[in-house]
C-alpha positions in Angstrom: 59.5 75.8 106.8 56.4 76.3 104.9 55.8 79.4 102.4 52.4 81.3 102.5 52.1 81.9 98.9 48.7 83.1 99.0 46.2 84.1 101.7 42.2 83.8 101.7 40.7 87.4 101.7 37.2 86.8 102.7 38.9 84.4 106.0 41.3 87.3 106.7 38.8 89.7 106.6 36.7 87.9 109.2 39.6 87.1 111.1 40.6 91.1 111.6 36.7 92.3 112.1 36.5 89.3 115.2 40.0 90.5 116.5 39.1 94.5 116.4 35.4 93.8 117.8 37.0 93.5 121.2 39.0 96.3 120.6 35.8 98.8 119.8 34.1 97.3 122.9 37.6 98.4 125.6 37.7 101.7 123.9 34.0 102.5 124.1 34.3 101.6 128.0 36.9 103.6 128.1 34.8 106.4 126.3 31.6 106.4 128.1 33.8 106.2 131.7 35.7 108.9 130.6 33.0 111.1 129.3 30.8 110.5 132.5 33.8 111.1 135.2 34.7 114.1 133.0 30.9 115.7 133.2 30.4 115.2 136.9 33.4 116.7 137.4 33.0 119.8 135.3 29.2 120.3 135.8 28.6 118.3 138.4 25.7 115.8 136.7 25.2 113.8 133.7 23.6 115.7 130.9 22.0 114.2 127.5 25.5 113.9 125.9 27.1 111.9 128.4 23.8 109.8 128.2 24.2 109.3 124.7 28.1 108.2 124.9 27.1 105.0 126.3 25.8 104.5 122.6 29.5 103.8 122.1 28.9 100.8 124.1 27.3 99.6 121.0 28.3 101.6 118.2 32.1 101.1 118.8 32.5 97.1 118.5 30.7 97.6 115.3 32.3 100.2 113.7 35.5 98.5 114.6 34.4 95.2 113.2 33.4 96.7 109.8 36.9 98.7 109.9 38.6 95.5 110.4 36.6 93.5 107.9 37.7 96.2 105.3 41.6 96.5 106.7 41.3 92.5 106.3 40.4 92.6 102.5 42.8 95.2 101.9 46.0 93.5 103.9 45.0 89.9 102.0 45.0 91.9 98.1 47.9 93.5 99.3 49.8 90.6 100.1 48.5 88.4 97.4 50.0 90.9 95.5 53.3 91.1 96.9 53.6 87.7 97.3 53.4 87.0 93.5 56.1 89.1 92.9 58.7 88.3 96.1 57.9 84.9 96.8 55.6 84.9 99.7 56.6 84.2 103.5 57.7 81.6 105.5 56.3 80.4 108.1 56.8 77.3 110.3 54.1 74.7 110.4 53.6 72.1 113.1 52.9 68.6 111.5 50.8 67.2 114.2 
């Protein structure tokens, strides 16, 4: 067993805005379907705002990415912090 004593902020930062870019591009599918199904049900076309949720297509991946980037410098200071004062974590470490 190894013991993470400290962890890089500026890679965990990029690590979390890669893995919530994904996440910004299901759930902005998942908006724009939704928002379309939901006006051609109710009105029976697509108006301008259901046009305009497709922006989500692109807005949401980045937003989420920039939300990640930030959670990722906060979670790194948090546990560089913590760690200092409990010792840090361990974790197991393949020596290949």
């Amino acid at each position: 067993m190894a013991r993470l004593k400290k962890i890089n902020v500026l890679a965990l930062a990029k690590f979390q805005a890669v893995l919530m870019a994904p996440l910004g591009m299901i759930t902005g599918i998942i908006y724009s379907f939704g928002g379309t199904v939901y006006d051609i049900i109710s009105t029976g076309s697509v108006n301008y705002g259901t046009a305009l949720a497709y922006v989500a297509l692109v807005v949401q991946p980045i937003m989420f990415a920039i939300v990640g980037f930030l959670i990722g410098i906060v979670e790194a200071l948090l546990y560089n912090l913590i760690a200092k004062r409990f010792g840090g974590m361990n974790i197991e470490l393949d020596q290949n």
